[in-house]
Each structure stands twice: as structure tokens, then as C-alpha cells.
C-alpha positions in Angstrom: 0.0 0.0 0.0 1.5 2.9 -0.8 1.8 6.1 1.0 -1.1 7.6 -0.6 -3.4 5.0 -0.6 -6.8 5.2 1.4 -6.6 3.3 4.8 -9.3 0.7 5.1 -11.5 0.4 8.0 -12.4 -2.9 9.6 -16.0 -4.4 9.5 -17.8 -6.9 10.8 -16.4 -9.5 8.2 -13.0 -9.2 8.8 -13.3 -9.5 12.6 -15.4 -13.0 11.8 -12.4 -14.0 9.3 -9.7 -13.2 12.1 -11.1 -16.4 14.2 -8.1 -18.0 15.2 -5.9 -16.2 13.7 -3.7 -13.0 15.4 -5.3 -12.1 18.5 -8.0 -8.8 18.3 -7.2 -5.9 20.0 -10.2 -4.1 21.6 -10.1 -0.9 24.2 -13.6 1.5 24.6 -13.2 4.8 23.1 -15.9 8.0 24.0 -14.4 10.8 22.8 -12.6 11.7 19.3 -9.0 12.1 20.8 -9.4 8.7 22.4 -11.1 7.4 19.5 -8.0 8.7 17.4 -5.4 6.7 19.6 -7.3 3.7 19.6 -7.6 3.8 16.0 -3.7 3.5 15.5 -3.3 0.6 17.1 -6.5 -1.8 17.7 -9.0 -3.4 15.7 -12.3 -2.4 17.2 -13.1 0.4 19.2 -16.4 0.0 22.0 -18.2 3.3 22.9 -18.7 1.1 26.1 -21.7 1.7 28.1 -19.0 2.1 30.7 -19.0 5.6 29.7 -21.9 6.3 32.1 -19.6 5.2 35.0 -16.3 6.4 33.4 -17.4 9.5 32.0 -21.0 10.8 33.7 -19.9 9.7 36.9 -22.8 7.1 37.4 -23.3 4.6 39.6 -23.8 1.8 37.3 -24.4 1.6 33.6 -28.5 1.1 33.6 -28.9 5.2 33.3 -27.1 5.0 30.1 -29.2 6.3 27.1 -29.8 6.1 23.8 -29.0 9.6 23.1 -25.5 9.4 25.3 -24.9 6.2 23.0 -25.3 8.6 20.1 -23.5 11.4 20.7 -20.3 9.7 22.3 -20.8 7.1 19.4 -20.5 10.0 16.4 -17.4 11.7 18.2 -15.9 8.3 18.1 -16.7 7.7 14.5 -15.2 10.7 13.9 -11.8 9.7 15.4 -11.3 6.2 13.8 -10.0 5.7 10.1 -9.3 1.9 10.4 -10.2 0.5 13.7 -14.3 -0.3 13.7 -16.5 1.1 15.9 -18.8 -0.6 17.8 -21.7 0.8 20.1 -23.2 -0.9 23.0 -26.9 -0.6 23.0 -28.1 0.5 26.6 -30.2 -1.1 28.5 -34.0 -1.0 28.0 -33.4 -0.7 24.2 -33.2 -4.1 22.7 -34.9 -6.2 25.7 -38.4 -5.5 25.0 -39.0 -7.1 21.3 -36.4 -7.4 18.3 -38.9 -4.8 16.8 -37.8 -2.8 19.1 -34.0 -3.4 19.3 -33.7 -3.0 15.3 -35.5 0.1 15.8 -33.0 1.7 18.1 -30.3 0.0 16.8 -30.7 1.0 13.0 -30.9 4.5 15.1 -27.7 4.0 16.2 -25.8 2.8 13.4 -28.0 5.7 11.1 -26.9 8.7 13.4 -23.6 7.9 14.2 -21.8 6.0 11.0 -20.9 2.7 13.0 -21.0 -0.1 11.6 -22.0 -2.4 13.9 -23.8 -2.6 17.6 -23.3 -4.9 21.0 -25.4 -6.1 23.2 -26.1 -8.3 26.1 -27.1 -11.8 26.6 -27.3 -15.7 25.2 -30.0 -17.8 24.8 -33.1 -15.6 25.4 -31.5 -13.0 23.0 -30.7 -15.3 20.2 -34.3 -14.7 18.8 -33.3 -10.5 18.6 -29.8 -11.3 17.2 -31.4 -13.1 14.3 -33.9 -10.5 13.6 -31.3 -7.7 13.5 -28.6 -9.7 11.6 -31.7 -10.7 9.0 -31.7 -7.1 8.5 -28.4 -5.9 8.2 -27.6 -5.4 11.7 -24.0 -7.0 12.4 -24.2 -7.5 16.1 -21.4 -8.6 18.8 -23.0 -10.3 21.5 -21.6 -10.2 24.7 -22.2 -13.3 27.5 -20.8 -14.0 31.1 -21.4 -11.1 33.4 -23.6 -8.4 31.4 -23.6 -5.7 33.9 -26.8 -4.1 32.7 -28.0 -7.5 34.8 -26.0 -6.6 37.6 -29.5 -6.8 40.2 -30.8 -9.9 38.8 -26.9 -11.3 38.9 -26.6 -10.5 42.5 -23.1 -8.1 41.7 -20.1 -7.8 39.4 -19.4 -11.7 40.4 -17.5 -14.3 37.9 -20.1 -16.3 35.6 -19.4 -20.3 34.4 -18.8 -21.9 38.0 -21.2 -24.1 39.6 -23.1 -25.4 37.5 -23.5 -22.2 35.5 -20.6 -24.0 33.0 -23.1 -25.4 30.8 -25.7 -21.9 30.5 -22.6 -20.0 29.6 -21.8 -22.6 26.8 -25.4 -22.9 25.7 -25.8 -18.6 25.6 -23.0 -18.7 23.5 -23.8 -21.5 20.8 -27.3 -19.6 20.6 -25.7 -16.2 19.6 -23.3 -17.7 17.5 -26.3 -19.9 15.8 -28.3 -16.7 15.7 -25.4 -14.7 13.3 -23.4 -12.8 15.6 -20.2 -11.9 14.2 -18.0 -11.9 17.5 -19.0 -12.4 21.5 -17.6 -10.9 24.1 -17.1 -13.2 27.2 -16.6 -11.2 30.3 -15.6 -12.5 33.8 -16.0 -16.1 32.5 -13.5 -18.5 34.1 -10.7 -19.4 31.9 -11.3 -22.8 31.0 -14.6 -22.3 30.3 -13.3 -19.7 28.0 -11.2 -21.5 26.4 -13.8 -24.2 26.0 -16.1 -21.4 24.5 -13.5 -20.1 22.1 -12.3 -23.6 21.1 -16.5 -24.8 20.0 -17.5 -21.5 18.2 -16.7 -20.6 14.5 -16.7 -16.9 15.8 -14.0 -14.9 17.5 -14.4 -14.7 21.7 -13.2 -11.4 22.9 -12.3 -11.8 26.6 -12.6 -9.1 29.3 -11.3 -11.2 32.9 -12.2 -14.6 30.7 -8.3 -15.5 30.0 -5.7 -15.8 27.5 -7.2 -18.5 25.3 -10.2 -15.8 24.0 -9.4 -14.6 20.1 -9.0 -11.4 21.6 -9.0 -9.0 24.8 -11.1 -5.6 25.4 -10.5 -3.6 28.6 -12.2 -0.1 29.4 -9.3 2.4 28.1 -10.1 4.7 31.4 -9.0 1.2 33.9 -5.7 0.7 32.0 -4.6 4.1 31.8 -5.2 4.8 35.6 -7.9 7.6 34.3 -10.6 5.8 36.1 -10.0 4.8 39.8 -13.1 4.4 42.1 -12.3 0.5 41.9 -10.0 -1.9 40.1 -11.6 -5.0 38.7 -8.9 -8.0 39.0 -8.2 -8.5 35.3 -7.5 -5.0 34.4 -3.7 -4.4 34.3 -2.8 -0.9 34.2 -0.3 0.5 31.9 -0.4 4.2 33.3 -1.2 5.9 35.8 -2.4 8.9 33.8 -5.2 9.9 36.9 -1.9 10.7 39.2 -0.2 12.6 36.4 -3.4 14.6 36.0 -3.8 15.3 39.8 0.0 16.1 39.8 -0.2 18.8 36.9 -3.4 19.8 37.8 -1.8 20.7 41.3 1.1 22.6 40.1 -0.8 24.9 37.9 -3.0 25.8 40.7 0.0 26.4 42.8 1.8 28.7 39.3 -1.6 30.9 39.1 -1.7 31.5 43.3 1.9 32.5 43.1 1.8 34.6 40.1 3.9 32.3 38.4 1.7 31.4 35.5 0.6 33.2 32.9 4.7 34.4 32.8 6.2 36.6 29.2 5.8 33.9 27.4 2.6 33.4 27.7 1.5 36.6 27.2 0.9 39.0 24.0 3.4 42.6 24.3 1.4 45.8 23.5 1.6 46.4 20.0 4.1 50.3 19.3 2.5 52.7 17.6 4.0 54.0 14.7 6.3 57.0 14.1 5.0 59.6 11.6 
């Protein structure tokens, strides 16, 4: 390809053609800037529902909407040239009736230029999957913990031990049957995710589900150290960009106290007049 060429952006295809082949690179993305950074180096970029935790400072991601969806989902698709965005439909958007879910998610993918949405559950979901890949929806599922089920789960607690081994397995054979392109498998314990990845024809993206996934995803506030109120177990960070900020954020308050800051160089001189 040569210097000039147009850079090609992933879809949902080539993410379904990478199954067992080099591991996917996934991080969430909310903002253009982010989006841009992502873009340079990973295959798909999630505007996570996270972002109502992450971003809007909510407890939990049920107060998510469609419209915060939207607008964080167009400043991502503004930011990525090859990775794909993805968008996470929020909850009470999909559940209802797959008339429903192809409603809002034909919204989505209209008003923001993604090319493809996510959302949550296995078996009782299959019936919507099918309905919105029938028309032209590509969807990545996501099974294990799905955290907009966090009261009905009883917490943010691992998925696929006793006894739950064979649901997880069954959820995902029923998405995969139904036309998702790729499934997410979060807190699902390793074996069982390597179980999972080894039976489907689709890629597994794993989020605290193990090595043996077709590819990771982890909330781009966790790794960088942006996000802090807790630290889930599988998220390694690879920053600490929250203590920078506090630690720059700190000194310029101290500069502008002290007069220090704005100094000359910051400044604009009055312009001379001129001589006659």
C-alpha cells in the first residue's frame, strides 16, 4: 500500500475472518481524541456503556441512554479511520421485542456511521440477534457477566462456576447460531473460556475470561489509571495517567496562586504605535 493509498476500515467481516488467527485488540473509546489513539493501534473500538460510569460519573451503567450512546458514538466515529466502531446498546433498548432493538439499533448505526452494535445476553436473545442480523444489523454479543443484569446477577461476580458451565456454553452456541459476528465473554472463568473459544466458528473477545479468547477488550479509562473508584482483578494498568493529571493539575493551581503562570511567554506585548 502505498503512502497515498486510502486506509481501510475494519467491519464486521474481517473481525469474523480473524477467528483463530492473530489475537484482536479491543479498548472503549468515548471521545474523538481517544477514538484517534485507539484507531492507531487496535481493531475495534467499544463506545462502552461504561461511559456512564467512566465519563458521567454514574453509579452503574443502567442510566445510560440512547442519546448518550449517540453522541459519544459520532465523536468516536469521527476519530477512527481503520479500527471499527462498535456501540453498545443500553439497556431497556433491545430487551423489550427485536422490533424494538432493530428500531434503536438502525438508530444508532443511522446517526452515528458505526457499523455495527453490542449487546447483552445468550440464549433468550438469540431470537433479537437473528432478527437484526436478517436485517443488516451485524451484532457482537456479549455473554458471562452483562452488567446491565448486575441486580438480577446479585453483583459484578464471575459467571461459568457451579453449575453455570453449561448456561454459559449454551448462551454462546445460541448467539453464535443466531449470526453474531464476535462475543464478548466477560468474567467467564478461563477454561470455560477457552472451551467457549475452542466450540464457536466466531471470535471470543475476553474481558477477565483469560488468555485463550481470540482477543482482549478492557475499558481504556481502567488501563490508563484515568478511572480509579475501583480496580476489577483483570484490568492491568499501563499508566497511571489519573496521578499525572492530579500532579499537573496541582502545580498549575500552585503557578496561578503564586503569580507564576501566565509568565512573558505566555503573554501578547502591546503592540508600538508607529512613528509619523
Amino acid at each position: 500500500m502505498s503512502a497515498t493509498s486510502p486506509v481501510r476500515p475494519v467491519l464486521p467481516p474481517d473481525i469474523r475472518a480473524r477467528k483463530g488467527g492473530a489475537p484482536l485488540v479491543v479498548l472503549t473509546a468515548y471521545s474523538t481524541p481517544v477514538a484517534r489513539l485507539v484507531d492507531a493501534h487496535c481493531d475495534i473500538a467499544l463506545v462502552g456503556d461504561s461511559v456512564g460510569m467512566v465519563i458521567h460519573g454514574l453509579p452503574s451503567t443502567l442510566g445510560v441512554t440512547l442519546e448518550m450512546m449517540i453522541l459519544h458514538g459520532k465523536a468516536v466515529v469521527r476519530g477512527c479511520q481503520k479500527a471499527m466502531p462498535v456501540i453498545d446498546m443500553p439497556f431497556g433498548s433491545y430487551e423489550e421485542s427485536p422490533q424494538q432493538a432493530f428500531r434503536n439499533a438502525s438508530r444508532l448505526m443511522a446517526e452515528t456511521g458505526a457499523p455495527a452494535v453490542k449487546l447483552e445476553g445468550g440464549l433468550h436473545m438469540a431470537e433479537t440477534i437473528a432478527f437484526l442480523t436478517a436485517r443488516g444489523v451485524p451484532v457482537m454479543a456479549h455473554v458471562g457477566l452483562t452488567p446491565q443484569s448486575v441486580n438480577t446477577l446479585g453483583g459484578y461476580k464471575v459467571v461459568g462456576r457451579d453449575g453455570e458451565a453449561e448456561k454459559v456454553m449454551a448462551d454462546a452456541r445460541a448467539i453464535e447460531a443466531a449470526g453474531a459476528f464476535s462475543v464478548v465473554l466477560e468474567k467467564v472463568p478461563m477454561g470455560l473460556a477457552g472451551r467457549i473459544t475452542a466450540a464457536l466458528s466466531i471470535p471470543t473477545i475476553g474481558i477477565g475470561a483469560g488468555r485463550d479468547c481470540d482477543g482482549q477488550v478492557l475499558v481504556v479509562d481502567d488501563m490508563l489509571g484515568l478511572f480509579t473508584d475501583f480496580r476489577p482483578k483483570f484490568v492491568k494498568r499501563y499508566a497511571e495517567l489519573g496521578k499525572t493529571a492530579e500532579e499537573a493539575i496541582a502545580a498549575y493551581a500552585a503557578d496561578v496562586r503564586s503569580g507564576a503562570f501566565p509568565a512573558d511567554e505566555h503573554s501578547f506585548p502591546d503592540v508600538l504605535p508607529v512613528k509619523p
